[in-house]
N, CA, C and O atoms as a GROMACS GRO file, in nm:
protein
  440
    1UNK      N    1   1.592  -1.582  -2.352
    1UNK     CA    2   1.604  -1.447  -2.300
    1UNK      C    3   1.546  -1.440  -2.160
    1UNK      O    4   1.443  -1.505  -2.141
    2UNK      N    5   1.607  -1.361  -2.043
    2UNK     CA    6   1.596  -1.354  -1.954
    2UNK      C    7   1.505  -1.267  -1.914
    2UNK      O    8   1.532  -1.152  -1.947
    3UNK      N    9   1.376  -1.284  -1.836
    3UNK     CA   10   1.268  -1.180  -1.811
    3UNK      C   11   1.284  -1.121  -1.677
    3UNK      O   12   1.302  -1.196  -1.582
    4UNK      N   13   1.279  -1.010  -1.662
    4UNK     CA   14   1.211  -0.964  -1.531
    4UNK      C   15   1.100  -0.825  -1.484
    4UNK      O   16   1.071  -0.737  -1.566
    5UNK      N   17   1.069  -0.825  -1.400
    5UNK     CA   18   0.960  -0.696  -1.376
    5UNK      C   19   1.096  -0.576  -1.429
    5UNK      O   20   1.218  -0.569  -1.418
    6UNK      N   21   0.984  -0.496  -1.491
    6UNK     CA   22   1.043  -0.368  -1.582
    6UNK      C   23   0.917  -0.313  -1.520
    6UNK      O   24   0.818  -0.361  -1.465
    7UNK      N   25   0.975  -0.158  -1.558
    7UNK     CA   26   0.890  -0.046  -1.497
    7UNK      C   27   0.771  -0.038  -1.538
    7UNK      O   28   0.689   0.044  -1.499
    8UNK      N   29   0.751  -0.136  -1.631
    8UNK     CA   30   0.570  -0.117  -1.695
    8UNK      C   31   0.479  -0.190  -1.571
    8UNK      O   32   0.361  -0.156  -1.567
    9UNK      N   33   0.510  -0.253  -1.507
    9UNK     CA   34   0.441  -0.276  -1.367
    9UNK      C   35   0.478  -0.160  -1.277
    9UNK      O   36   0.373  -0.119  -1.227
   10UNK      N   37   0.565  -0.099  -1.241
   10UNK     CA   38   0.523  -0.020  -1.121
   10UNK      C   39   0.413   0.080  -1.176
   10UNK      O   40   0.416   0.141  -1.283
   11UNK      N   41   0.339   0.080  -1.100
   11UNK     CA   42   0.172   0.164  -1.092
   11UNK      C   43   0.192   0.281  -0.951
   11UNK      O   44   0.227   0.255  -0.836
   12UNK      N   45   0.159   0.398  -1.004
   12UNK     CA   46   0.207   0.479  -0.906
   12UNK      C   47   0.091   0.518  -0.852
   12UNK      O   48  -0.012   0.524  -0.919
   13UNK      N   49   0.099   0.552  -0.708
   13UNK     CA   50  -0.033   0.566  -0.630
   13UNK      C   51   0.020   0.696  -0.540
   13UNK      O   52   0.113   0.699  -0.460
   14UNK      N   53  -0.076   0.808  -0.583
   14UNK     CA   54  -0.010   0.955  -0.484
   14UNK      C   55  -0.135   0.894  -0.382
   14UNK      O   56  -0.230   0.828  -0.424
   15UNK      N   57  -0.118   0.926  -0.260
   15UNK     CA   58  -0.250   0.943  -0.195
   15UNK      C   59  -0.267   1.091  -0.145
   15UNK      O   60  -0.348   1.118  -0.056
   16UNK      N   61  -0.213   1.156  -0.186
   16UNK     CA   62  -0.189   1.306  -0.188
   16UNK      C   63  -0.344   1.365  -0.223
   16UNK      O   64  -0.398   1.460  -0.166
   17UNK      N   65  -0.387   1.303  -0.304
   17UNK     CA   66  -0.469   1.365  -0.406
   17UNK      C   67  -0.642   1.271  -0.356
   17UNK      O   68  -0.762   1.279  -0.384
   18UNK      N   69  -0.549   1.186  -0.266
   18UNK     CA   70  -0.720   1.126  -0.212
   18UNK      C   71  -0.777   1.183  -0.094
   18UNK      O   72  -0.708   1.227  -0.002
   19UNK      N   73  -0.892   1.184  -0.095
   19UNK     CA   74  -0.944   1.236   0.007
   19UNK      C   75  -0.936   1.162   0.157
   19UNK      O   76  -0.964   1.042   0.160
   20UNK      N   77  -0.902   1.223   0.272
   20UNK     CA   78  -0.814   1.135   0.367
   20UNK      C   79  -0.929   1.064   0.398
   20UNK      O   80  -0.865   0.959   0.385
   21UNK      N   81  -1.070   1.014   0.435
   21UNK     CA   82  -1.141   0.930   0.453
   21UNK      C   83  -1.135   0.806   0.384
   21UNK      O   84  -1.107   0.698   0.436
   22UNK      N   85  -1.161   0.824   0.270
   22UNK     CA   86  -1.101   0.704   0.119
   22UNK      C   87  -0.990   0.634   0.167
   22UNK      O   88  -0.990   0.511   0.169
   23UNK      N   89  -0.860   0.724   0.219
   23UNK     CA   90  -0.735   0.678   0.186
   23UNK      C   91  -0.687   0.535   0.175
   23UNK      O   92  -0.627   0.481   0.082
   24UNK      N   93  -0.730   0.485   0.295
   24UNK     CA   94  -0.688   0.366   0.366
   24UNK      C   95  -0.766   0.238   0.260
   24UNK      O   96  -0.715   0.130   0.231
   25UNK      N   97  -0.888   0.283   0.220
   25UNK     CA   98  -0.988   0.157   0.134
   25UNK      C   99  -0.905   0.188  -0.018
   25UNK      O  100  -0.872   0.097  -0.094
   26UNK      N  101  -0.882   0.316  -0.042
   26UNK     CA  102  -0.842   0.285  -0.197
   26UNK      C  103  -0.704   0.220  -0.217
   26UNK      O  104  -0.665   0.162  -0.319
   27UNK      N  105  -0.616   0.243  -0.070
   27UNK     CA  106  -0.472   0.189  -0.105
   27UNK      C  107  -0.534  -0.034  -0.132
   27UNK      O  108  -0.506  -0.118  -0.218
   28UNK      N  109  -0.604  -0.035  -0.029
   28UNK     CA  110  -0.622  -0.171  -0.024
   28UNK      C  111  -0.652  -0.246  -0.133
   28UNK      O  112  -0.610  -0.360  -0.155
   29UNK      N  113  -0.754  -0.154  -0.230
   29UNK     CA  114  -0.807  -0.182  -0.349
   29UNK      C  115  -0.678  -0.208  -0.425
   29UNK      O  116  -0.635  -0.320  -0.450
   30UNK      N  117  -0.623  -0.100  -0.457
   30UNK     CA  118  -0.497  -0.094  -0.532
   30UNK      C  119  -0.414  -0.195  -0.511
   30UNK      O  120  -0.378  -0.256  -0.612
   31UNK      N  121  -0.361  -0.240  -0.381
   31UNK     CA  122  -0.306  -0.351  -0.384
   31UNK      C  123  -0.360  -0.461  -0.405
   31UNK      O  124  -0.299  -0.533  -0.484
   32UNK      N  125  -0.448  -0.497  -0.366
   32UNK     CA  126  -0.543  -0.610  -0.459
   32UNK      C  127  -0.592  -0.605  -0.570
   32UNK      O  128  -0.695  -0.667  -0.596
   33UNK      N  129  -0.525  -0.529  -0.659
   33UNK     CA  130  -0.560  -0.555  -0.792
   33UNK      C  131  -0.462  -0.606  -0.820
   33UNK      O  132  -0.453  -0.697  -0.903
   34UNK      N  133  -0.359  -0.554  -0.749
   34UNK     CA  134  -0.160  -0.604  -0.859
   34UNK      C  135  -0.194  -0.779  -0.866
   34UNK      O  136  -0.286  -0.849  -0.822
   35UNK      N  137  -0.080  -0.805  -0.938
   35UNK     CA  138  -0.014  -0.952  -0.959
   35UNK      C  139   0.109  -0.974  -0.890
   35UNK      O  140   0.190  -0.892  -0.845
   36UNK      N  141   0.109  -1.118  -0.890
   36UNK     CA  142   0.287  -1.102  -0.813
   36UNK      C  143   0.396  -1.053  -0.866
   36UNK      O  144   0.453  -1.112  -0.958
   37UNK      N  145   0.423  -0.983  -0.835
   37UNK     CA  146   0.575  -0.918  -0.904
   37UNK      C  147   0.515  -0.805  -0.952
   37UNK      O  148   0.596  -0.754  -1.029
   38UNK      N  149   0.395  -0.725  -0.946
   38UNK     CA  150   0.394  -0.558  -0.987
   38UNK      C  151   0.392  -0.484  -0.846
   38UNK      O  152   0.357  -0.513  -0.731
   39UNK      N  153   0.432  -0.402  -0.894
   39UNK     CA  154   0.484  -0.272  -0.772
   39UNK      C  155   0.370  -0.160  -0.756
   39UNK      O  156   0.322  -0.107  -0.856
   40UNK      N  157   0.347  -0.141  -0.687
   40UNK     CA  158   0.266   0.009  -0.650
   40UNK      C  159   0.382   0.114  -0.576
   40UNK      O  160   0.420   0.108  -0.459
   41UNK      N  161   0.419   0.195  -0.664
   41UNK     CA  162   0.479   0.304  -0.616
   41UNK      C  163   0.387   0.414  -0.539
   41UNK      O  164   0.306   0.472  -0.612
   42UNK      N  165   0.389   0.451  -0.404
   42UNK     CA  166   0.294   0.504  -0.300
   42UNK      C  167   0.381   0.616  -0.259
   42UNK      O  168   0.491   0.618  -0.204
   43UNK      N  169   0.272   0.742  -0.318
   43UNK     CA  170   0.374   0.868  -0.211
   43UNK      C  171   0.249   0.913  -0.126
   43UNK      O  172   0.129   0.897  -0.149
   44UNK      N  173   0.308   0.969  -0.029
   44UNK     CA  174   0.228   1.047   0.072
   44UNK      C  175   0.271   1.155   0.127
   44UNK      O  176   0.386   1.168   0.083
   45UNK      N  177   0.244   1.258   0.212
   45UNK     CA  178   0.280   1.370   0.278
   45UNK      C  179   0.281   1.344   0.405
   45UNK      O  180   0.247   1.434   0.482
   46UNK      N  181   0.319   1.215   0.458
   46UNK     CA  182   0.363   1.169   0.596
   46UNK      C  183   0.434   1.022   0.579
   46UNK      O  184   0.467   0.973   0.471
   47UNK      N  185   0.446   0.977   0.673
   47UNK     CA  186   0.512   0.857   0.707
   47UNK      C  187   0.354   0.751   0.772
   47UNK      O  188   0.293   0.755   0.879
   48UNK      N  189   0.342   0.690   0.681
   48UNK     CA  190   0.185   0.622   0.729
   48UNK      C  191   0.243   0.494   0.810
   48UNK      O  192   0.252   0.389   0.747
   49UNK      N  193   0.272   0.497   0.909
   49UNK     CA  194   0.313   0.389   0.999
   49UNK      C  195   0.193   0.282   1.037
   49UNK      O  196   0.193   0.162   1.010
   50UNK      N  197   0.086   0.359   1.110
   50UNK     CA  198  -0.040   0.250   1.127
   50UNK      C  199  -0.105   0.169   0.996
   50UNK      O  200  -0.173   0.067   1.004
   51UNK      N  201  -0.063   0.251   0.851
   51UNK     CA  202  -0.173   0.216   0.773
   51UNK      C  203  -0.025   0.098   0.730
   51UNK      O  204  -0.065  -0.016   0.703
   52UNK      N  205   0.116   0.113   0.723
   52UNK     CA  206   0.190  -0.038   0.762
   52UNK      C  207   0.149  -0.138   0.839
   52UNK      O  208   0.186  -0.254   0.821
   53UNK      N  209   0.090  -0.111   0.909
   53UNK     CA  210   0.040  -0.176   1.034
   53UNK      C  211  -0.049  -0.273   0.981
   53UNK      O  212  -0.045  -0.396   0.986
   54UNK      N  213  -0.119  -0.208   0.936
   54UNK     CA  214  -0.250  -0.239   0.853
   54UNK      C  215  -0.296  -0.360   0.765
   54UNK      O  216  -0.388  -0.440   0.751
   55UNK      N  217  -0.126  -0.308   0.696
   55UNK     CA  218  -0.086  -0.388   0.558
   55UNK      C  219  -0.056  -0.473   0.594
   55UNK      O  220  -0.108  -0.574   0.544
   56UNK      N  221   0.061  -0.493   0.717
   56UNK     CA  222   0.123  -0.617   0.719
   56UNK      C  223   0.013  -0.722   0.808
   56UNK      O  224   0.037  -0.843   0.804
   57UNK      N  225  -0.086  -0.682   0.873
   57UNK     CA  226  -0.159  -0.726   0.947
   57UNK      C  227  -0.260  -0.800   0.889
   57UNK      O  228  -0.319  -0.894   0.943
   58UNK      N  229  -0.286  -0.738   0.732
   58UNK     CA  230  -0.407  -0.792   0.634
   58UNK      C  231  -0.340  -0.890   0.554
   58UNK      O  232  -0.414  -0.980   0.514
   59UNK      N  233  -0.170  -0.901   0.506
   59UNK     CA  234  -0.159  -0.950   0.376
   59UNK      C  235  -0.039  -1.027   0.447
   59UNK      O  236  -0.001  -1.129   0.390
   60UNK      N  237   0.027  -0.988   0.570
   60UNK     CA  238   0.139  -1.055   0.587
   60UNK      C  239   0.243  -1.028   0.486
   60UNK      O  240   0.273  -0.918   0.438
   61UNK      N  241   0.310  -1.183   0.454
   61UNK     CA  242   0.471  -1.153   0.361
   61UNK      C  243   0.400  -1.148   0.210
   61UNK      O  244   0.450  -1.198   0.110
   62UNK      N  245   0.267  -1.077   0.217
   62UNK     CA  246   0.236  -1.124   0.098
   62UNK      C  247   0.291  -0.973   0.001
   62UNK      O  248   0.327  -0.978  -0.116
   63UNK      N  249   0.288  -0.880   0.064
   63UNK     CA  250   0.331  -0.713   0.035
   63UNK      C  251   0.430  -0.730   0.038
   63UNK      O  252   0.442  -0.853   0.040
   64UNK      N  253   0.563  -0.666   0.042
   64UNK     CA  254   0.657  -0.629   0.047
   64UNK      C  255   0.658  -0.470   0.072
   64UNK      O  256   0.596  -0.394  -0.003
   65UNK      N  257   0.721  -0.431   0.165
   65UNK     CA  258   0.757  -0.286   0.135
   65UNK      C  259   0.862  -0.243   0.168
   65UNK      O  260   0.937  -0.287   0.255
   66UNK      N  261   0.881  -0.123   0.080
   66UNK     CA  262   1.047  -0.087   0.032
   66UNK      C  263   1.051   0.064   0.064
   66UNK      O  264   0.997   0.119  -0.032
   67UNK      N  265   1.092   0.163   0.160
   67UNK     CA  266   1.078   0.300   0.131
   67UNK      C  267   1.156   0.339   0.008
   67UNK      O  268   1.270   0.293  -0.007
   68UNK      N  269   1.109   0.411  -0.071
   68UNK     CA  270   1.229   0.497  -0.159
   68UNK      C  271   1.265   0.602  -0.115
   68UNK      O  272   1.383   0.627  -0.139
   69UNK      N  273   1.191   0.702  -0.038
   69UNK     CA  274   1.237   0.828   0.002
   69UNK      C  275   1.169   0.826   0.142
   69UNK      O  276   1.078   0.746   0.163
   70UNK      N  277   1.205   0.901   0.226
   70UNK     CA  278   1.142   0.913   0.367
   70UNK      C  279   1.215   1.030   0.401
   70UNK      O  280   1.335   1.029   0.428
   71UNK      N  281   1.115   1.166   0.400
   71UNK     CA  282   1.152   1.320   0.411
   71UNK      C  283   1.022   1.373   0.466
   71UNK      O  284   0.912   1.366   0.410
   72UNK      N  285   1.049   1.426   0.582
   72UNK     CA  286   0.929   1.547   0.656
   72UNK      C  287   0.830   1.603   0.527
   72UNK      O  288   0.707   1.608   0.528
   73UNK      N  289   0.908   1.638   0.432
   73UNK     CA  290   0.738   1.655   0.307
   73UNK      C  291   0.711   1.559   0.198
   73UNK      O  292   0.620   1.560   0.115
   74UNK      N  293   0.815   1.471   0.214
   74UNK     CA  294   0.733   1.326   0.099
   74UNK      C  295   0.785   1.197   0.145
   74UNK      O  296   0.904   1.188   0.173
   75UNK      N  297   0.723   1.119   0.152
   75UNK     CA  298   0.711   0.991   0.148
   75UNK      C  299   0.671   0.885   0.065
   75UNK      O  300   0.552   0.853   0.056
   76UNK      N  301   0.797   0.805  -0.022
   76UNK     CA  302   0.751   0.724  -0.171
   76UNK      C  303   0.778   0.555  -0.052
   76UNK      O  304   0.819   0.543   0.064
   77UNK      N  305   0.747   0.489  -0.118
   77UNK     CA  306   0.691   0.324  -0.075
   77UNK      C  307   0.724   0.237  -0.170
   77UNK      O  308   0.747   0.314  -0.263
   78UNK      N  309   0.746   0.105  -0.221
   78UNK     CA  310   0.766   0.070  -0.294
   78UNK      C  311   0.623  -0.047  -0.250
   78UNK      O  312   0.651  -0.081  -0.136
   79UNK      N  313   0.570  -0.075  -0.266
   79UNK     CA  314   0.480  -0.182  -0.251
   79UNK      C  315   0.482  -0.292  -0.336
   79UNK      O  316   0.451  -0.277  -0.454
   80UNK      N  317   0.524  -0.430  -0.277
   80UNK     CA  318   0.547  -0.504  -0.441
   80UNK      C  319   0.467  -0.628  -0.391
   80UNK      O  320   0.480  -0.648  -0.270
   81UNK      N  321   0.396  -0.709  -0.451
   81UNK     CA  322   0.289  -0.859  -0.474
   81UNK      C  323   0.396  -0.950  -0.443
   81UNK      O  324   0.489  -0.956  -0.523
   82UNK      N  325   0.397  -1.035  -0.319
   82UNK     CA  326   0.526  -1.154  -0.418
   82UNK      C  327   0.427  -1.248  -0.303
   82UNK      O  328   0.444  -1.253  -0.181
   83UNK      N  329   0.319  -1.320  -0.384
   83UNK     CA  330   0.222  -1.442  -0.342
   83UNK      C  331   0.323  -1.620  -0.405
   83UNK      O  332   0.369  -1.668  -0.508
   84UNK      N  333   0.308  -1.652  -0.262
   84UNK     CA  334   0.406  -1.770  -0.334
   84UNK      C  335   0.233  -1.925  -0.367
   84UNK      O  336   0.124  -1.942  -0.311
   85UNK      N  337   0.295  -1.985  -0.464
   85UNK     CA  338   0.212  -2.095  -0.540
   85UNK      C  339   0.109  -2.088  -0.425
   85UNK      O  340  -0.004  -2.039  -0.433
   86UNK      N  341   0.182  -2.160  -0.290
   86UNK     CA  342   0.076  -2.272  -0.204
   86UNK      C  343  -0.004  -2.167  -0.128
   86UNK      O  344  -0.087  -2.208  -0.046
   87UNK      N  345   0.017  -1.987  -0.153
   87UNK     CA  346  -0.035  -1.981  -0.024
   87UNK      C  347  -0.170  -1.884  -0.125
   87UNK      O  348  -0.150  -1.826  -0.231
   88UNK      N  349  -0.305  -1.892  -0.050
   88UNK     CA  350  -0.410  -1.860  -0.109
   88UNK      C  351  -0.435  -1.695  -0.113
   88UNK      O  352  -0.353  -1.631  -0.047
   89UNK      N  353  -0.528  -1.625  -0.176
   89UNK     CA  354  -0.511  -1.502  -0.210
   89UNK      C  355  -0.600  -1.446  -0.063
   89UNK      O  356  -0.697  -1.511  -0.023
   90UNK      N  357  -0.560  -1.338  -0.001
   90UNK     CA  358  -0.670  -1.286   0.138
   90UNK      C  359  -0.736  -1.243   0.106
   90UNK      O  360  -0.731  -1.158   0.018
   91UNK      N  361  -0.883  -1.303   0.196
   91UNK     CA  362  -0.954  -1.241   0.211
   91UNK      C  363  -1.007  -1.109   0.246
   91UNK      O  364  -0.968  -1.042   0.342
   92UNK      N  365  -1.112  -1.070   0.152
   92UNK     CA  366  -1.137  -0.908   0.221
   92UNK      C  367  -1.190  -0.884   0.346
   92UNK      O  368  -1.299  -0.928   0.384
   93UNK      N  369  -1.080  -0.784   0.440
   93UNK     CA  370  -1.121  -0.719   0.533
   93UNK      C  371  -1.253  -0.690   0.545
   93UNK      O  372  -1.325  -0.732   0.454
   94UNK      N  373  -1.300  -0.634   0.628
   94UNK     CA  374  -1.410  -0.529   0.692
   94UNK      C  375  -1.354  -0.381   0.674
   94UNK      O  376  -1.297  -0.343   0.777
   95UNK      N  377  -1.354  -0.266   0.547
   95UNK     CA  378  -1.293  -0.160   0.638
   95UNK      C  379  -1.335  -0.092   0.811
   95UNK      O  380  -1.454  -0.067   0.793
   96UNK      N  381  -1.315  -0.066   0.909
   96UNK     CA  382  -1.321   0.006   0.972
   96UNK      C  383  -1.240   0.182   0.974
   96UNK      O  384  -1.148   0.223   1.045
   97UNK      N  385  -1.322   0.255   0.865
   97UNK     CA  386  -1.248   0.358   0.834
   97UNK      C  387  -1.121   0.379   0.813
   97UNK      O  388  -1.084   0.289   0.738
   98UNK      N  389  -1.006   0.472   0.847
   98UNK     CA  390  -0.922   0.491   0.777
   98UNK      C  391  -0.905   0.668   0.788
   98UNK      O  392  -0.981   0.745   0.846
   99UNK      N  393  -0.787   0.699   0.717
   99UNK     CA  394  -0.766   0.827   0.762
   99UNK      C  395  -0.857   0.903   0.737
   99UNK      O  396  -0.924   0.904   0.634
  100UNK      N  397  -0.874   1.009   0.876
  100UNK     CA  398  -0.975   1.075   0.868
  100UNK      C  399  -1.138   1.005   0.862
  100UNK      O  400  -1.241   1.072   0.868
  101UNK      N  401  -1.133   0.866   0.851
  101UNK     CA  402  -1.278   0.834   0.869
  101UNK      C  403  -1.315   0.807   1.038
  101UNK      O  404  -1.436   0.791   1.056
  102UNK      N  405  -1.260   0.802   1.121
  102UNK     CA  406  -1.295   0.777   1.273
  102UNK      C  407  -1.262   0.636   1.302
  102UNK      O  408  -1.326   0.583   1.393
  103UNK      N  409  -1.162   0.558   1.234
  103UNK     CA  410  -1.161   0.433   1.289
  103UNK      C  411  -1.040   0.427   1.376
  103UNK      O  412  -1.004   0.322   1.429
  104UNK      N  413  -0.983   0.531   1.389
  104UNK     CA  414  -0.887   0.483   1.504
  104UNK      C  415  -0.740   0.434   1.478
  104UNK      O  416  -0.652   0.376   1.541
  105UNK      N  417  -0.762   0.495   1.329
  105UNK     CA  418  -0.598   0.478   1.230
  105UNK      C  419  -0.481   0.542   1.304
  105UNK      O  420  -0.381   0.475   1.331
  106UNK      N  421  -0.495   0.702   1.346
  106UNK     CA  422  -0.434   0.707   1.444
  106UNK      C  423  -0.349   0.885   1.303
  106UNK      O  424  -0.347   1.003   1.340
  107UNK      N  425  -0.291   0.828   1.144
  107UNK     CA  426  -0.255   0.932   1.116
  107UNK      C  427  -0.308   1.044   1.164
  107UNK      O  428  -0.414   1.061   1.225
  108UNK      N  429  -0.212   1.128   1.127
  108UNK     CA  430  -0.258   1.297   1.167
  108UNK      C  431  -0.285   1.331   1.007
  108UNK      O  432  -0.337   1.440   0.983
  109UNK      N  433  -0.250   1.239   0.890
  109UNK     CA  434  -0.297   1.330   0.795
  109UNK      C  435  -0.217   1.470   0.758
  109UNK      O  436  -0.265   1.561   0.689
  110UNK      N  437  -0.077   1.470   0.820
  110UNK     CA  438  -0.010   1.566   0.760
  110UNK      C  439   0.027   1.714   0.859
  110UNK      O  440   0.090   1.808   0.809
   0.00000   0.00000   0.00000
């Protein structure tokens, strides 16, 4: 029988509901918990371009991201793990804040 990721891996992440200082450290957390091949489904109330920035800058091809929706009042993400054998798991950043913390993320936060 043939396996593949089913919806019991996507893990949905509003950041709606986080407080915009947090934002940026809890998405990171979240993605470093997944495995390869689970999804973090990510909505927001903007288009987080720097905190892409961010991602691809910390994890490389190790994220994947997929928009599902991209609309002036919501924004869904598909975030998916795909770590291949040889390459090692990253190391943790330094945060330097994050939305709304003063580091220079740049969102407006809505």
């Amino acid at each position: 029988m043939h396996t593949h990721t089913s919806d019991l891996s996507v893990f949905p992440f509003d950041a709606r509901g986080v407080a915009k200082r947090f934002r940026h450290a809890a998405i990171f957390g979240a993605l470093e918990s997944l495995n390869h091949g689970e999804r973090m489904r990510f909505v927001n109330d903007h288009d987080p371009l720097p905190l892409l920035g961010q991602i691809e800058q910390r994890y490389g091809g190790q994220v994947l991201i997929n928009y599902v929706e991209r609309s002036p009042q919501q924004v869904v993400i598909d975030f998916t793990i795909h770590v291949a054998d040889s390459e090692p798991a990253p190391a943790p950043a330094a945060q330097q804040g994050g939305c709304g913390g003063g580091g220079g993320c740049g969102c407006s936060g809505g």
